[in-house]
KOLTIRO-745284 format. One line per field, with one value per residue (C-alpha): residue number from 1; z negated, x negated, y negated. Coordinates in Angstrom, 2 decimals, m for minus. Example, Ala and Ser with C-alpha at 12.3 -4.5 7.8 and 13.67 -1.06 7.14 Angstrom:
<rs>
pos: 1,2
up: m7.80,m7.14
east: m12.30,m13.67
north: 4.50,1.06
</rs>
This chain:
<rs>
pos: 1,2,3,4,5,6,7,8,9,10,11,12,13,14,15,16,17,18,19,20,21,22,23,24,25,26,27,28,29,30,31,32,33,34,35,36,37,38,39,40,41,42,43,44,45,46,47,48,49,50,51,52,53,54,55,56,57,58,59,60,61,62,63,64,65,66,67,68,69,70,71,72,73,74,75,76,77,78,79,80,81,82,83,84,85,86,87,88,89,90,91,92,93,94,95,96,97,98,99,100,101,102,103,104,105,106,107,108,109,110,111,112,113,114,115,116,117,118,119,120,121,122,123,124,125,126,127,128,129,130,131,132,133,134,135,136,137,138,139,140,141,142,143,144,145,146,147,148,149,150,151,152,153,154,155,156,157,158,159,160,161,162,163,164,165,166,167,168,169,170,171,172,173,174,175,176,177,178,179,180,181,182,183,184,185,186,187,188,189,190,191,192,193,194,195,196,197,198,199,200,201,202,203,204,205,206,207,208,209,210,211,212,213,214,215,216,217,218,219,220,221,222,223,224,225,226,227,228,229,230,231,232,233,234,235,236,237,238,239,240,241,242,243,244,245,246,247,248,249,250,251,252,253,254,255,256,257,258,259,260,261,262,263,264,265,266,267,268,269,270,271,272,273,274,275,276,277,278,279,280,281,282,283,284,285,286,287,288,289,290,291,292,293,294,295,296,297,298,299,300,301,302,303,304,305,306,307,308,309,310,311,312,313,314,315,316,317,318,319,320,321,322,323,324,325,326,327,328,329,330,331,332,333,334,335,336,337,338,339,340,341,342,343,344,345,346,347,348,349,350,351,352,353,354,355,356,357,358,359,360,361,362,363,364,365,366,367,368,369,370,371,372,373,374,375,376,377,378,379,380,381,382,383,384,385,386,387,388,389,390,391,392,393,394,395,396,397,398,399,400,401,402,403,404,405,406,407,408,409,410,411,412,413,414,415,416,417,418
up: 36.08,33.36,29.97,26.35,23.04,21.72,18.02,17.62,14.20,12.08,11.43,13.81,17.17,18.63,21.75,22.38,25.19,25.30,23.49,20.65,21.08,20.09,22.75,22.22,22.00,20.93,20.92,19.03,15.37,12.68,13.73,17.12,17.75,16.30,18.06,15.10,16.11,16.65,19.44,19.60,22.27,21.96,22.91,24.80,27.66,28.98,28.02,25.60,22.62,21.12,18.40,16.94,19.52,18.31,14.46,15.44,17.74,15.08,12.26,14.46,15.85,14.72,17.31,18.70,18.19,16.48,16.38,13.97,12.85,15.70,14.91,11.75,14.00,15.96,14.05,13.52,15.39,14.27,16.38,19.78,21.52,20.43,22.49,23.59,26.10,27.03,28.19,26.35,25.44,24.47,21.29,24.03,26.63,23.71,22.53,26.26,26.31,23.50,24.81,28.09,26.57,24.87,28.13,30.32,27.68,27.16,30.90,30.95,28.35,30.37,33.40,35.24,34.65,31.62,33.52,31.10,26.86,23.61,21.56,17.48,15.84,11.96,10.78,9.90,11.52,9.43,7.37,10.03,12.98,15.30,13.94,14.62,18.06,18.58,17.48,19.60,22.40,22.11,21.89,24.68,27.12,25.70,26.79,30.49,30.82,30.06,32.94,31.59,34.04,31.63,27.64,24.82,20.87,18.37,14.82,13.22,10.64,12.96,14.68,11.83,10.98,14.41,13.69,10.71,12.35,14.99,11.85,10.35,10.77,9.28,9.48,6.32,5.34,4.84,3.39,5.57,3.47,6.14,4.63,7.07,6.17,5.77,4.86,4.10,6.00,4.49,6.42,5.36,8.79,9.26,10.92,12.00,15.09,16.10,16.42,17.94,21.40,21.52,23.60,20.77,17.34,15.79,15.31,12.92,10.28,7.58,5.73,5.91,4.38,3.69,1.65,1.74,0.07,2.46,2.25,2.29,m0.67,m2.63,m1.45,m2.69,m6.19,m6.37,m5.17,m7.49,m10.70,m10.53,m8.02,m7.98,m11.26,m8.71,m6.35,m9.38,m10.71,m14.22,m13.70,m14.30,m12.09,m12.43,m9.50,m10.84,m13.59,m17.12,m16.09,m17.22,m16.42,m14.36,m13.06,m9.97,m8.51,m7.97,m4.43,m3.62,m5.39,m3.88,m0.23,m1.02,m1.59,2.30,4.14,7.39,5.35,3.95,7.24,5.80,3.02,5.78,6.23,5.38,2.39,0.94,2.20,0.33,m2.53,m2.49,m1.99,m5.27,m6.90,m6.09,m7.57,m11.02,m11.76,m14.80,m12.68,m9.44,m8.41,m8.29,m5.97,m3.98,m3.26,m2.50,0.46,1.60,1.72,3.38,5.67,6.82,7.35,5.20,4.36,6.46,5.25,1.58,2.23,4.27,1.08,m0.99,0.74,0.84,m2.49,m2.96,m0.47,m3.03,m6.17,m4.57,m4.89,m8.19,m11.07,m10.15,m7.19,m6.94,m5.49,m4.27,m1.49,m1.38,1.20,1.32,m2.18,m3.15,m4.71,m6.79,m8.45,m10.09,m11.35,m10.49,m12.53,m11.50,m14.87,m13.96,m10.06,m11.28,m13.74,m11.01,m8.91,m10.93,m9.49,m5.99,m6.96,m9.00,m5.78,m3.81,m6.47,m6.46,m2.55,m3.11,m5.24,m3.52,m0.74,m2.62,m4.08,m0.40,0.79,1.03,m2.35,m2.14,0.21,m0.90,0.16,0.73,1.32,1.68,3.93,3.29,6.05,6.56,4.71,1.29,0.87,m0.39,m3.25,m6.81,m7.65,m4.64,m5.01,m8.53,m8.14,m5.44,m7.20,m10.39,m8.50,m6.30,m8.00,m6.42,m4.74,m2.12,m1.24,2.00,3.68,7.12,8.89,7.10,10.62,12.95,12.38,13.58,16.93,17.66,16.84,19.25,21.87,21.27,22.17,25.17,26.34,26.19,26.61,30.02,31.47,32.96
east: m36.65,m39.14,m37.27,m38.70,m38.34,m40.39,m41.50,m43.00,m43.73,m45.52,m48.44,m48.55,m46.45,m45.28,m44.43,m41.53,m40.45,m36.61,m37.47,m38.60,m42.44,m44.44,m47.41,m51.15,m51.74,m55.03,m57.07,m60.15,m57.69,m57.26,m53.60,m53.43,m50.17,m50.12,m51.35,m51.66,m50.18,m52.85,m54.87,m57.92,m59.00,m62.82,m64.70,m67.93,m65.32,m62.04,m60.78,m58.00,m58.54,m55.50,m55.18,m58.32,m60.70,m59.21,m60.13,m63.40,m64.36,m62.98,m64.80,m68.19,m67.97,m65.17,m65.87,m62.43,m58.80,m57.07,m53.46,m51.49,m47.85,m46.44,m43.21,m42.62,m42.62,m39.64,m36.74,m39.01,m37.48,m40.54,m43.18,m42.54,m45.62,m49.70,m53.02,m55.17,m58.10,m57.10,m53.57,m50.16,m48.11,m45.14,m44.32,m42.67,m45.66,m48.01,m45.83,m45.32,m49.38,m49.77,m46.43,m47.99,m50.61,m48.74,m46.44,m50.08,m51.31,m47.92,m47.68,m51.33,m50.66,m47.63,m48.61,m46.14,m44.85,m42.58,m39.57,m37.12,m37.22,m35.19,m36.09,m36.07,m35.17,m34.21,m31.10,m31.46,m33.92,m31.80,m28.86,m28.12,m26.43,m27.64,m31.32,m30.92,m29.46,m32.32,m35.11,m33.65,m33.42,m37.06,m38.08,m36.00,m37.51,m41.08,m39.79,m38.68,m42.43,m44.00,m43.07,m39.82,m37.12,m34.24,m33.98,m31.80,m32.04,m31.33,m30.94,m34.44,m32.43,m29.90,m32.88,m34.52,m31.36,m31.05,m34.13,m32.84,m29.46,m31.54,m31.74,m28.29,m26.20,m22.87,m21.65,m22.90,m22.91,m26.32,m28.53,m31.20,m33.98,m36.54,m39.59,m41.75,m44.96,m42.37,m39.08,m36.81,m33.35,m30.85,m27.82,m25.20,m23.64,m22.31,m24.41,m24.26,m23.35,m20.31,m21.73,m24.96,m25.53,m23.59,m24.61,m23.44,m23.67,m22.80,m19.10,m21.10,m22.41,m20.44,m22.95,m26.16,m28.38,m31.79,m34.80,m38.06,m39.90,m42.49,m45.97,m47.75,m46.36,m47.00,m50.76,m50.75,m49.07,m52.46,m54.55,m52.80,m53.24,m56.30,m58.86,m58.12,m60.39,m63.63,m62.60,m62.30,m59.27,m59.43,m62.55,m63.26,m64.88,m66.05,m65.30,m68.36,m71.21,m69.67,m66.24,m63.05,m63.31,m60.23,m59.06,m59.34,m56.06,m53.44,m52.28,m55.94,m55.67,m52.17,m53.66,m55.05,m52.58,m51.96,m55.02,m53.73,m53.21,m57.30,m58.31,m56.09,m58.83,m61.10,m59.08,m61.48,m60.13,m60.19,m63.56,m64.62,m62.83,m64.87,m68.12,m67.55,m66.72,m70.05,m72.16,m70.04,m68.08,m68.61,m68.31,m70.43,m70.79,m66.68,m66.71,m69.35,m67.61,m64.69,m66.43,m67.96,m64.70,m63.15,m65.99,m67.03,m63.97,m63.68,m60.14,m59.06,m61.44,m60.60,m57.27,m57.83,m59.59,m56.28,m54.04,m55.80,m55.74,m52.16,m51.68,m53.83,m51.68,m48.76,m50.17,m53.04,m52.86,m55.52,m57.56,m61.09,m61.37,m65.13,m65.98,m69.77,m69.79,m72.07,m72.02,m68.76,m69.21,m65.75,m65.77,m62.23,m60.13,m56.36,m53.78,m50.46,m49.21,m50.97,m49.69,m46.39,m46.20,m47.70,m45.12,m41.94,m40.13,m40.29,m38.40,m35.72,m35.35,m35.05,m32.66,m30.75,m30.43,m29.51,m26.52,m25.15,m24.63,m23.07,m20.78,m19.46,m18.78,m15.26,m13.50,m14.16,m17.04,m19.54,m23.60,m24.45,m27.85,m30.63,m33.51,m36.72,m38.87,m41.37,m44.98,m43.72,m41.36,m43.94,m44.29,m43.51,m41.23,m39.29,m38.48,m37.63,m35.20,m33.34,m33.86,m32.22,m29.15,m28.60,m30.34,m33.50,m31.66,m30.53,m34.11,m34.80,m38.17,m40.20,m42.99,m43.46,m44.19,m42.67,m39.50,m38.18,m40.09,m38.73,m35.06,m35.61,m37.05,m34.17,m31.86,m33.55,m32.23,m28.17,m28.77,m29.88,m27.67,m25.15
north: m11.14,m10.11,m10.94,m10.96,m11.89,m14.94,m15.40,m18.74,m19.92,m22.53,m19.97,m17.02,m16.36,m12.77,m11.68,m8.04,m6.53,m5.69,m2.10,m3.59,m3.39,m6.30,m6.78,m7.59,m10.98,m12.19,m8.62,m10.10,m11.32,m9.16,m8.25,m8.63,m8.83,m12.59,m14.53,m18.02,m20.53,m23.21,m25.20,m26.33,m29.17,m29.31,m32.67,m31.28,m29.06,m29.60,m26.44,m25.56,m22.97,m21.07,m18.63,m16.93,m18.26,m21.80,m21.44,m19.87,m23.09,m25.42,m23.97,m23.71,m27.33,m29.44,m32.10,m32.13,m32.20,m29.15,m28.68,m26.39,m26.59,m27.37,m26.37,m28.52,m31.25,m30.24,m31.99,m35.59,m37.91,m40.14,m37.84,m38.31,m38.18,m38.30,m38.98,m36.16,m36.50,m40.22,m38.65,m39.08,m35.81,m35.72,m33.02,m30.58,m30.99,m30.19,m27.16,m26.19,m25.98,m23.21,m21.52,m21.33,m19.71,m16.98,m16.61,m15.67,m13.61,m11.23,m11.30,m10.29,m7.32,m6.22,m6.45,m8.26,m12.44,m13.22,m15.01,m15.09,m15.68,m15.35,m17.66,m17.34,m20.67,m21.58,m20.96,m24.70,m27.08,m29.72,m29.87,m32.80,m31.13,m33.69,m33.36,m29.67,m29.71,m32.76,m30.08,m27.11,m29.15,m30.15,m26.39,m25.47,m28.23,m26.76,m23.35,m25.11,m26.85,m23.70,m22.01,m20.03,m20.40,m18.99,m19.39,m18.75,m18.70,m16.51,m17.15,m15.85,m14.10,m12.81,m11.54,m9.86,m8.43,m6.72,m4.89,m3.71,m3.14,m0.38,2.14,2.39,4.88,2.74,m0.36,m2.68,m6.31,m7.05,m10.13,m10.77,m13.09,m14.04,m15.99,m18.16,m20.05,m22.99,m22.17,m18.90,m18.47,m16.46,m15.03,m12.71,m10.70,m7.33,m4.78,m1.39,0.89,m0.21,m3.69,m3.35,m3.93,m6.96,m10.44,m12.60,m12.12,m15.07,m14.08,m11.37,m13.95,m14.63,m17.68,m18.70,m21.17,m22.43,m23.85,m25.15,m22.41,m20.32,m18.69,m22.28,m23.53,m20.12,m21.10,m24.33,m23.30,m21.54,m23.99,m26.57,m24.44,m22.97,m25.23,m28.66,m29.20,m27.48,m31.04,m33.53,m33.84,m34.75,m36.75,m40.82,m42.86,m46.70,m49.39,m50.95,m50.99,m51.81,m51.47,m49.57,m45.86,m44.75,m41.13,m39.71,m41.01,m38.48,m38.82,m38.02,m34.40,m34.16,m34.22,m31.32,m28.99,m28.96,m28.10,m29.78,m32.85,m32.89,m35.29,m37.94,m38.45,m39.46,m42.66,m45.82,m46.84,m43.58,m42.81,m45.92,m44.60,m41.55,m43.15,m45.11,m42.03,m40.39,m43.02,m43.15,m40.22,m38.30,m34.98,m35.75,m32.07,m31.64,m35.06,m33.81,m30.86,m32.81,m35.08,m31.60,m30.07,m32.86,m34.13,m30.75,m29.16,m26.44,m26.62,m24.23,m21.42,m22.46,m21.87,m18.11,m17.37,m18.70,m17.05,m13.43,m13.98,m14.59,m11.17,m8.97,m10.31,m8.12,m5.07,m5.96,m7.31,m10.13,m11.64,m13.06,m16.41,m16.07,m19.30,m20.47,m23.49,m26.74,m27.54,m25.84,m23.30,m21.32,m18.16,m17.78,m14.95,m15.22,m13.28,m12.42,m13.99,m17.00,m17.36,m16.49,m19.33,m21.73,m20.72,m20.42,m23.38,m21.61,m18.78,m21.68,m22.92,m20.05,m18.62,m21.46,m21.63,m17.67,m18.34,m21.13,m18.59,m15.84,m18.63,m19.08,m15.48,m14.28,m13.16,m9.62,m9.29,m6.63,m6.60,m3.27,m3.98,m6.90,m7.16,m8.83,m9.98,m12.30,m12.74,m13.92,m11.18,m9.44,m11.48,m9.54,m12.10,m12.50,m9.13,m9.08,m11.72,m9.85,m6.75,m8.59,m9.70,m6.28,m3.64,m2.24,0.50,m2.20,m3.71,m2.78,m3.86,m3.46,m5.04,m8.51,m9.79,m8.54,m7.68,m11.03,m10.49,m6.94,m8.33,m10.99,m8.40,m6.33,m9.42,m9.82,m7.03,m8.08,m11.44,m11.40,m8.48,m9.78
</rs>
């Protein structure tokens, strides 16, 4: 029995063995020990795309059906099932296809079949405990379809936190702040030598909780503030010659803050909308940059270049939005000042979510320490909020993306011994 630790989240997916190491999983990406998490079903084959090789098809030829964000979908009760090549999958068969995917290719890279999984999973998938035993339930059948014959879960904080936990030399009650594309988890627990090794841990957290703020709405703060205007908004249109001008209606610039959620605009009455639009508005070039966006399926670059842009304001003091496309064409200067403002009410909310975790600790309890995983820990202000509430001194940091993945590969290891 081959056991490892399995990472799969709403944007990229890792794969550790039981020593911590986090395998090769799509050898061709930029980091390839993420494999994104995405599928691609093309129209012209029968084959099924994943990771890299997925966005590459999509963006070439976007006759098809892409997938991406999988796991958001977990806790709907209202997604059950969707049809894909004239056959009806349920959400676990269509999760169970990528994570059969990632279970050849770490098997590949290892040489030898992946029998046996830990599973990371929110510290919340809903404050409604029978949504979240609903959604873990789902994942766990996904595991059972895609060929694992033995699974368990581990809290994605707890996880990070056991990564962290393999370099202290004393016992410490530690935040762990672990920031996904979708949501952060944060989990107080006591760590340190003469806890590690253990098959549960969950007699070692002391609170946890949970928000909505992640990586993809840090992107769409940007996209919000700064681009919108280059797709219209702001602009009048006329439903017909010598009639009352009206604005470009909001939900139509709201469906683009999500990339994912662009193809709605293709819906007929929307389409009609825009083809209205281009024969009166009083900024054609910003709606015909809109239908390109939208009709040639460009989102999904626009938003690579967003987010590489949010990645460089952690480290500079501004970022070059540079994207030529069809008849796009954006050439913007982001600040810091000016993401930081966008984004402001993220780090409210994730402040707020912060303290109304402290507020339930035990009188007396003492963090010696918080670590920051996950992509948007990198953010300045993330870490000057924790750095304003614990003093800098405390910060601790490692791999942004992996740390969750070697926790769970570390897991691995008690979890199946006995």
């Amino acid at each position: 029995m081959l056991v490892c630790g399995l990472d799969f989240g709403t944007s990229n997916t890792a794969v550790a063995l039981p020593t911590g190491a986090v395998l090769p999983l799509d050898v061709k990406a930029p980091s390839p020990r993420l494999l994104r998490s995405v599928l691609f079903f093309p129209d012209d084959s029968r084959e099924t795309l994943a990771g890299n090789d997925a966005i590459e098809r999509y963006q070439e030829d976007n006759a098809g059906r892409f997938i991406q964000s999988m796991k958001t979908w977990l806790p709907a009760t209202t997604f059950t099932r969707t049809q894909l090549r004239g056959r009806t999958l349920s959400l676990e068969e269509l999760i169970a296809v990528f994570l059969r995917r990632v279970r050849g290719l770490a098997s590949e890279a290892v040489g030898e079949e992946l029998t046996s999984v830990v599973l990371g999973r929110p510290a919340r998938f809903s404050a409604d405990a029978k949504t979240d035993a609903f959604a873990e339930a789902r994942l766990r059948k996904a595991a059972e379809v895609a060929g694992f014959t033995a699974t368990r879960f581990v809290i994605e904080p707890i996880a990070a936190a056991l990564s962290y936990e393999a370099t202290l030399q004393r016992d410490e009650a530690v935040l762990v702040a672990d920031f996904g594309a979708g949501t952060s988890d944060l989990t107080v627990m006591h760590l340190g030598p003469s806890r590690r090794g253990r098959a549960e841990r969950r007699d070692d957290v002391v609170a946890s909780s949970g928000v909505y703020v992640g990586g993809d709405r840090f992107d769409s703060a940007i996209m919000k503030s700064a681009l919108l205007p280059y797709f219209g908004q702001g602009s009048t249109y006329a439903v017909s010659l010598g009639s009352q001008r009206l604005p470009m209606p909001t939900y139509l610039s709201s469906r683009l803050l999500s990339w994912n959620e662009m193809s709605l605009i293709r819906e007929k009455t929307t389409r009609e909308l825009i083809d209205t639009m281009l024969k009166s508005s009083d900024r054609l070039p910003a709606i015909q940059a809109l239908e390109d966006l939208v009709m040639e399926n460009l989102g999904f670059r626009l938003y690579r270049a967003i987010e590489a842009a949010k990645v460089t304001l952690s480290t500079q003091p501004t970022a070059r939005i540079d994207f030529e496309e069809a008849r796009i064409s954006i050439h913007e200067t982001i600040t810091i000042e000016a993401f930081e403002a966008a984004s402001a009410h993220l780090i409210d909310e994730l402040e707020a979510c912060t303290d109304e975790l402290l507020a339930r600790l035990p009188k007396g309890l003492a963090i010696d320490s918080v670590f920051l995983t996950g992509g948007s820990s990198q953010v300045p202000a993330v870490q000057r909020l924790f750095a304003k509430k614990f003093g800098k001194e405390r910060l601790r940091t490692a791999d942004a993306f992996t740390s969750v993945v070697e926790g769970l590969g570390r897991a691995a290891a008690s979890s199946f011994s006995e």
